[in-house]
MMTF fields as JSON, N, C-alpha, C and O atoms, coordinates in Angstrom:
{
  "mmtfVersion": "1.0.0",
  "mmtfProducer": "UNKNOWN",
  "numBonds": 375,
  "numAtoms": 376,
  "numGroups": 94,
  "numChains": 1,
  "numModels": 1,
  "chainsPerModel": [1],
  "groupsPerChain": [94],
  "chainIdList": ["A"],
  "bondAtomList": [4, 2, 8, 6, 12, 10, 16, 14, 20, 18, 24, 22, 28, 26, 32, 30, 36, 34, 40, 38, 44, 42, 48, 46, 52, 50, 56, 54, 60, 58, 64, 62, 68, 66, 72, 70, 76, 74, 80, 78, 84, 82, 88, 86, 92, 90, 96, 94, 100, 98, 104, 102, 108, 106, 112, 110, 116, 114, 120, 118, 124, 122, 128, 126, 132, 130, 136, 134, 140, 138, 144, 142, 148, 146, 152, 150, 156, 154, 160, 158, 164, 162, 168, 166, 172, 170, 176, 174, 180, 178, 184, 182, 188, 186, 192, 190, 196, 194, 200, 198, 204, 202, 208, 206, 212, 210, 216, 214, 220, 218, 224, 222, 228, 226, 232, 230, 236, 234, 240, 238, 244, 242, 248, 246, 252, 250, 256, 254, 260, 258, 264, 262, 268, 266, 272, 270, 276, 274, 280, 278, 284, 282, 288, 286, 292, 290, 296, 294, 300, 298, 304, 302, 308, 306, 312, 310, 316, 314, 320, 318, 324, 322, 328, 326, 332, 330, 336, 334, 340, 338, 344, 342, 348, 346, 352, 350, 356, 354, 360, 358, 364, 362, 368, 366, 372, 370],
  "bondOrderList": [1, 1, 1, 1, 1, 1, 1, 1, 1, 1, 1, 1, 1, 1, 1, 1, 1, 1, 1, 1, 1, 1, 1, 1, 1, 1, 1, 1, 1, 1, 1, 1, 1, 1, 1, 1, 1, 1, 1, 1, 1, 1, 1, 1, 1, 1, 1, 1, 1, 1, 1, 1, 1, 1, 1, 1, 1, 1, 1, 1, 1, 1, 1, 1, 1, 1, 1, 1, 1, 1, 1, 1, 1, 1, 1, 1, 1, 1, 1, 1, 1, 1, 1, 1, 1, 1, 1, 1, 1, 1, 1, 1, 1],
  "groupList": [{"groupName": "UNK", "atomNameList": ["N", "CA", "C", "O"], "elementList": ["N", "C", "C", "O"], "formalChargeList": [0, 0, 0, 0], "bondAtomList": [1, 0, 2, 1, 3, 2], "bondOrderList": [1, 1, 2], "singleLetterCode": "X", "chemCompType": "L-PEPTIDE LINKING"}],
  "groupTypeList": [0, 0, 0, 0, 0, 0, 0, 0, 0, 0, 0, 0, 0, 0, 0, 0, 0, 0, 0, 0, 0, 0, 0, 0, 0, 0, 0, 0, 0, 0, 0, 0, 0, 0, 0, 0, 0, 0, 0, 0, 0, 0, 0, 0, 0, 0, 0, 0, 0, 0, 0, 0, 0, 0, 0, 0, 0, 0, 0, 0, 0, 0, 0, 0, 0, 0, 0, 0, 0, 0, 0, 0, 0, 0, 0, 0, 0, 0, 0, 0, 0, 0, 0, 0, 0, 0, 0, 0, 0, 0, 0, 0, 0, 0],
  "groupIdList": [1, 2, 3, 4, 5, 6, 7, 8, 9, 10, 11, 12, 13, 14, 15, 16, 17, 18, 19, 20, 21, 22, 23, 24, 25, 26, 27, 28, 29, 30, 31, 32, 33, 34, 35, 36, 37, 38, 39, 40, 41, 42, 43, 44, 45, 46, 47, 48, 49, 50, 51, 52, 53, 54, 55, 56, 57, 58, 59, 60, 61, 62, 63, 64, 65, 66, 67, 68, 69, 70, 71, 72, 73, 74, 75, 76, 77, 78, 79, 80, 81, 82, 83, 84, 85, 86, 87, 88, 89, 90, 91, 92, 93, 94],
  "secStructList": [7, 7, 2, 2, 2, 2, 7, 7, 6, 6, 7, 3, 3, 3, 7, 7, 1, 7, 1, 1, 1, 7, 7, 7, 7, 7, 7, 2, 2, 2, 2, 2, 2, 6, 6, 7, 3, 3, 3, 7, 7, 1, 7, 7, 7, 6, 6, 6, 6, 6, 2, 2, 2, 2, 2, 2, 2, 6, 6, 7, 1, 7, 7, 7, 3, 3, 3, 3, 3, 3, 4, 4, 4, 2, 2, 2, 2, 2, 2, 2, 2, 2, 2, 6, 7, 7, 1, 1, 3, 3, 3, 3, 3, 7],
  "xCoordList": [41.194, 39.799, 39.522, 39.926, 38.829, 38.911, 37.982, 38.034, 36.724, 35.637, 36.572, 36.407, 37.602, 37.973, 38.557, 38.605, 38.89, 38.818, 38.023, 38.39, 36.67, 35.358, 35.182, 34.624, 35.843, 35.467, 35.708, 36.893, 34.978, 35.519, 36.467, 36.46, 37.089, 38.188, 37.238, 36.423, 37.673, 37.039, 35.63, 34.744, 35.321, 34.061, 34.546, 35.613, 33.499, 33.5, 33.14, 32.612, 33.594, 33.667, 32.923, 33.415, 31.755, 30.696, 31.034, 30.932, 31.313, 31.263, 31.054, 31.583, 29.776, 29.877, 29.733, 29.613, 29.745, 29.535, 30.067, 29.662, 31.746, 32.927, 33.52, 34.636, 33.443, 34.483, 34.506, 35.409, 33.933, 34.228, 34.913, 34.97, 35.3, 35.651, 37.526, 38.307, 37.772, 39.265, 39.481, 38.439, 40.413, 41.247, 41.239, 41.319, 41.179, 41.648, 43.073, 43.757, 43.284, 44.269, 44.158, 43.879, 44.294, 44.462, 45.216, 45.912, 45.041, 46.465, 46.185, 45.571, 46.809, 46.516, 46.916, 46.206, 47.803, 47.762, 46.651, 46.446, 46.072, 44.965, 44.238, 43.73, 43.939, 42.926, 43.58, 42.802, 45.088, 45.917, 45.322, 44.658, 45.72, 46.094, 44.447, 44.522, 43.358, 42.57, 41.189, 39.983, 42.081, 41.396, 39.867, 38.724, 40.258, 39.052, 39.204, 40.343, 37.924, 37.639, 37.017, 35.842, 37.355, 36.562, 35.773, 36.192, 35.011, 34.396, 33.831, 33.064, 34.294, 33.847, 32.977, 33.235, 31.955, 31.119, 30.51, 30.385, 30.239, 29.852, 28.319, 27.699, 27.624, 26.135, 26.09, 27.05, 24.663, 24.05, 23.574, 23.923, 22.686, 21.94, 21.119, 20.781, 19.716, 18.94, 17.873, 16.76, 18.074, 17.366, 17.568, 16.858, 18.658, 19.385, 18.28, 17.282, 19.088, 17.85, 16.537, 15.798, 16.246, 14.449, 14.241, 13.877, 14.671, 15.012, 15.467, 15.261, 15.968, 16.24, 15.077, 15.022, 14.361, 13.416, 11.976, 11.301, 11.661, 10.772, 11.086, 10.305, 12.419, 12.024, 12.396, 12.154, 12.822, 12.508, 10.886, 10.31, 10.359, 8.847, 8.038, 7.226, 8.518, 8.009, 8.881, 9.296, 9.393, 9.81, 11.12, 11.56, 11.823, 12.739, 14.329, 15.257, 13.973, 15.536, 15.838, 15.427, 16.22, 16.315, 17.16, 17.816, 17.585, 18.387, 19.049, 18.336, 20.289, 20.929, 21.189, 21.851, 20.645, 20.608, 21.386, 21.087, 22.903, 23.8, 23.012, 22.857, 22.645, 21.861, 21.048, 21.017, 20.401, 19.258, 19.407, 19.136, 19.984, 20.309, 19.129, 18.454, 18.758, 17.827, 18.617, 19.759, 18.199, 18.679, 19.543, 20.538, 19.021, 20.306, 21.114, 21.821, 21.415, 22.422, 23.432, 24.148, 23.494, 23.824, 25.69, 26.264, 26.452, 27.586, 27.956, 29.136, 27.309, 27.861, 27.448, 28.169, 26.254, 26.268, 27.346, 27.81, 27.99, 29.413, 30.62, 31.277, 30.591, 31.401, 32.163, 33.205, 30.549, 30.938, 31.013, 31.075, 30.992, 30.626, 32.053, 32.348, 32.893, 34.344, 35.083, 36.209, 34.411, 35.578, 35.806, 36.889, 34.305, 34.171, 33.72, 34.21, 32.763, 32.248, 30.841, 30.506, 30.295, 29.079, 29.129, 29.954, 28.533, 27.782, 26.757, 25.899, 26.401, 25.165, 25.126, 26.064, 23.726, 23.773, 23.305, 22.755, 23.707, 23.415, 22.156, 22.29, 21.08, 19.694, 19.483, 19.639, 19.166, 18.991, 18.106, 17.626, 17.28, 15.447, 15.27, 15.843, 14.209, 13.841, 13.056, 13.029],
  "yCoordList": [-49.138, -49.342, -48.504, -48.942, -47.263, -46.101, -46.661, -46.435, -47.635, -48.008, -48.637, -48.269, -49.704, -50.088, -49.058, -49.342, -48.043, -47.279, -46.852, -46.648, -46.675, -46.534, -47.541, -47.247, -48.812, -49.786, -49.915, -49.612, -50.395, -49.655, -51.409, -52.299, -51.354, -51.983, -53.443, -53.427, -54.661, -56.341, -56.224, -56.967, -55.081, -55.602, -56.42, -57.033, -56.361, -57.593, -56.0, -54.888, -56.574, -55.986, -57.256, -58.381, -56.844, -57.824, -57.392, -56.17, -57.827, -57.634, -58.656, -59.759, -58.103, -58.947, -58.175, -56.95, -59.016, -58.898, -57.879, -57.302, -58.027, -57.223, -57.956, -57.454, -58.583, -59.625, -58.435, -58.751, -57.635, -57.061, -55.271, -54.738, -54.797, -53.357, -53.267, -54.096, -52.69, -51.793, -52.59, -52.848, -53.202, -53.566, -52.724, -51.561, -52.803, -51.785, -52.331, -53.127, -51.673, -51.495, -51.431, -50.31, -52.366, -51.893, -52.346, -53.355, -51.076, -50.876, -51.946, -51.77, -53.152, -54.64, -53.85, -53.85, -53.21, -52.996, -52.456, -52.774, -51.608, -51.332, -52.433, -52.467, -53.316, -54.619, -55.094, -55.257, -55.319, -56.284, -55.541, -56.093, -54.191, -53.582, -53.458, -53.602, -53.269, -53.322, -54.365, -54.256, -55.391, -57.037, -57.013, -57.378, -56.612, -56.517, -57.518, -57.913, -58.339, -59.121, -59.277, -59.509, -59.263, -59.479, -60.469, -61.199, -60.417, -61.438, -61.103, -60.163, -61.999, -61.436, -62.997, -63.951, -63.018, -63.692, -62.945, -61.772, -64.199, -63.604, -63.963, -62.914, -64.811, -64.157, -65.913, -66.615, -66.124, -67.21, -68.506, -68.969, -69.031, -70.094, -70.148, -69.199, -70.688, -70.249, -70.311, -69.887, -70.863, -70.34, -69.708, -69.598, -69.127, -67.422, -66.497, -65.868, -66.766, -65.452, -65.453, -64.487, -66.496, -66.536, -65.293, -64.125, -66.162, -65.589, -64.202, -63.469, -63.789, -61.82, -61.144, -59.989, -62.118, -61.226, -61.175, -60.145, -62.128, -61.702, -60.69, -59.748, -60.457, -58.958, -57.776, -56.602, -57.974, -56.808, -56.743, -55.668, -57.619, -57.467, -56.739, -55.813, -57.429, -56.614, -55.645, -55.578, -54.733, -53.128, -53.125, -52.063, -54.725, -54.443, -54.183, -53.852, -54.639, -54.366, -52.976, -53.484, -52.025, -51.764, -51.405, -50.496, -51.752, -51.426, -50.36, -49.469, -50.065, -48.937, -48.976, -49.918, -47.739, -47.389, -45.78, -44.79, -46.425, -45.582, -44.676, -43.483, -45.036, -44.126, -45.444, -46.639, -44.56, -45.211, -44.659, -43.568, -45.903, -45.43, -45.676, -46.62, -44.952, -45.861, -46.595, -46.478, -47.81, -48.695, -48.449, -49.114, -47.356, -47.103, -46.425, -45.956, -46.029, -45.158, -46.931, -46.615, -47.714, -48.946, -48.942, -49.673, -48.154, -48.118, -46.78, -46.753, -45.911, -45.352, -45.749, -45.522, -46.297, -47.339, -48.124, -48.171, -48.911, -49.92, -48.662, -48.782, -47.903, -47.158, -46.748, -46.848, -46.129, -46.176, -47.272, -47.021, -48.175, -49.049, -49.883, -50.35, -49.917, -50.443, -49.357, -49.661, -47.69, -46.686, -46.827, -46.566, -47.497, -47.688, -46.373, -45.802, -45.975, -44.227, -44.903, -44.085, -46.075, -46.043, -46.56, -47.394, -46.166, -46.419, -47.448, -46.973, -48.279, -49.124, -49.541, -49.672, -49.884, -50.609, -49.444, -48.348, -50.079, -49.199, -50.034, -51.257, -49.565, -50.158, -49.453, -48.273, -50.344, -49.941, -49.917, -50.776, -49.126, -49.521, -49.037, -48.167, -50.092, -49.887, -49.044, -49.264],
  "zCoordList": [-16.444, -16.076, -14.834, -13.757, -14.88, -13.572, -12.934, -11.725, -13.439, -12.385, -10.97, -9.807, -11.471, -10.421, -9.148, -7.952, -9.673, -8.786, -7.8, -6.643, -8.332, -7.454, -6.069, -5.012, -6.442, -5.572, -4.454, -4.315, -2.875, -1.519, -1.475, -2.326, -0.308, -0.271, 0.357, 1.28, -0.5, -0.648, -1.233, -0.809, -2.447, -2.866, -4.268, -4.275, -5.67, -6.13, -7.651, -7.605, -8.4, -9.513, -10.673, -10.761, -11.448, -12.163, -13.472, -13.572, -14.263, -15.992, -16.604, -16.47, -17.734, -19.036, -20.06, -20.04, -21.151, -22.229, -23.306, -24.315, -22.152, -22.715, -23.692, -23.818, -24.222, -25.392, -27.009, -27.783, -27.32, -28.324, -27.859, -26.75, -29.091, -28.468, -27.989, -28.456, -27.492, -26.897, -26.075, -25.472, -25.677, -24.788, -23.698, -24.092, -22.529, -20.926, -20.688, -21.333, -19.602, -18.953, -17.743, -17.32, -16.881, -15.08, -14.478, -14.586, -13.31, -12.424, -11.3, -10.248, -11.792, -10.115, -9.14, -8.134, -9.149, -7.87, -6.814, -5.643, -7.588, -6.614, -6.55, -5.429, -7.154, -7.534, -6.046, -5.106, -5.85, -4.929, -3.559, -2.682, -3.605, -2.558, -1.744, -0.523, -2.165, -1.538, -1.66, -1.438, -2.128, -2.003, -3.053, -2.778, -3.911, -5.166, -5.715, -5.963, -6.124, -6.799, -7.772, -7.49, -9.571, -10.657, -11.432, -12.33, -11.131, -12.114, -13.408, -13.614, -14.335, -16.201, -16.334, -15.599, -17.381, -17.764, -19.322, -19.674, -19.962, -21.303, -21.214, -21.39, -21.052, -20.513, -19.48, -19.162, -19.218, -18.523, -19.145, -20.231, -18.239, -19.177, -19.343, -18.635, -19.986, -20.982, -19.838, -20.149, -18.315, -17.384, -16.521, -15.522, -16.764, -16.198, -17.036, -16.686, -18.59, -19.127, -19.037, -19.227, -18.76, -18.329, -17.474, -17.615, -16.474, -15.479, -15.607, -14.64, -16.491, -16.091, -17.28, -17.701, -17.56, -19.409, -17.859, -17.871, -16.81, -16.076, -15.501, -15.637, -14.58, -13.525, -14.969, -14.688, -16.098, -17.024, -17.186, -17.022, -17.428, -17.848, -16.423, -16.43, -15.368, -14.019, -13.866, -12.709, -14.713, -14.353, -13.295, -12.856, -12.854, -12.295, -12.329, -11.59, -14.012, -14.118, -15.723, -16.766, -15.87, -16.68, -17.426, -16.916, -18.71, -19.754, -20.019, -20.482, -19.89, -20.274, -21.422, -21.859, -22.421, -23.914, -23.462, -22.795, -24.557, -24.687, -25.886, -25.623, -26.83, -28.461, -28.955, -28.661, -29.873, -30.847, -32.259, -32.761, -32.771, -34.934, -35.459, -35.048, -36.334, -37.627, -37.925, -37.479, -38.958, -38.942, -40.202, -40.49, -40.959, -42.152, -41.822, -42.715, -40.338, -39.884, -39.223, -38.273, -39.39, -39.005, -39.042, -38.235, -39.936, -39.724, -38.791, -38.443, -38.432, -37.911, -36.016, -35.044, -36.039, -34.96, -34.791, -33.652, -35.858, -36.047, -35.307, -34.273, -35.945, -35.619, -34.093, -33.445, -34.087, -32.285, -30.988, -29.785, -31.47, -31.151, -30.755, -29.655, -32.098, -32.58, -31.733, -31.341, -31.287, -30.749, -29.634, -29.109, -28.779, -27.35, -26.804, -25.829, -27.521, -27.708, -26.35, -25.494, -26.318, -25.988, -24.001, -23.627, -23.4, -22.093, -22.19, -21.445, -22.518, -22.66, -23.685, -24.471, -23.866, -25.42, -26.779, -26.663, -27.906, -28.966, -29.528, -29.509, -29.97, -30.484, -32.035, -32.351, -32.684, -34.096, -34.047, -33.306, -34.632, -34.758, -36.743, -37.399, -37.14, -38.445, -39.318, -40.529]
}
């Protein structure tokens, strides 16, 4: 996992909504050696997401879109998806 690399020494490393896809790999030691802390979460509660669909609607938070399939392009969306090819999210549209 090279992000952890990025991290300056006692900040806090945020992930979700990693549960599908490739397995990582990281080196604790750097995690040890310069007091990093991870936190994983698979999403909130249903007044968390309230709560994040308003500052999207007020322009404050925005969505990272890795690609956009038609929707009969839908396995090769699967595809990349299963390779760990994508940065953001993949959006099918119809």
């Amino acid at each position: 996992m090279k992000v952890i690399r990025l991290h300056q020494p006692g900040r806090r490393l945020v992930t979700f909504g990693g549960t599908t896809g490739r397995a990582t790999e990281v080196d604790i030691r750097h995690v040890y050696w310069n007091q990093i802390s991870i936190l994983g979460t698979t999403m909130g509660s249903p007044r968390e997401f309230a709560a994040m669909l308003q500052l999207y609607e007020a322009g404050r938070v925005k969505p990272v879109v890795d690609s956009v399939f038609p929707l009969r392009d839908a396995p090769a969306a699967h595809r990349r998806m299963d390779a760990g090819q994508q940065f953001g999210k993949i959006v099918l549209v119809p």
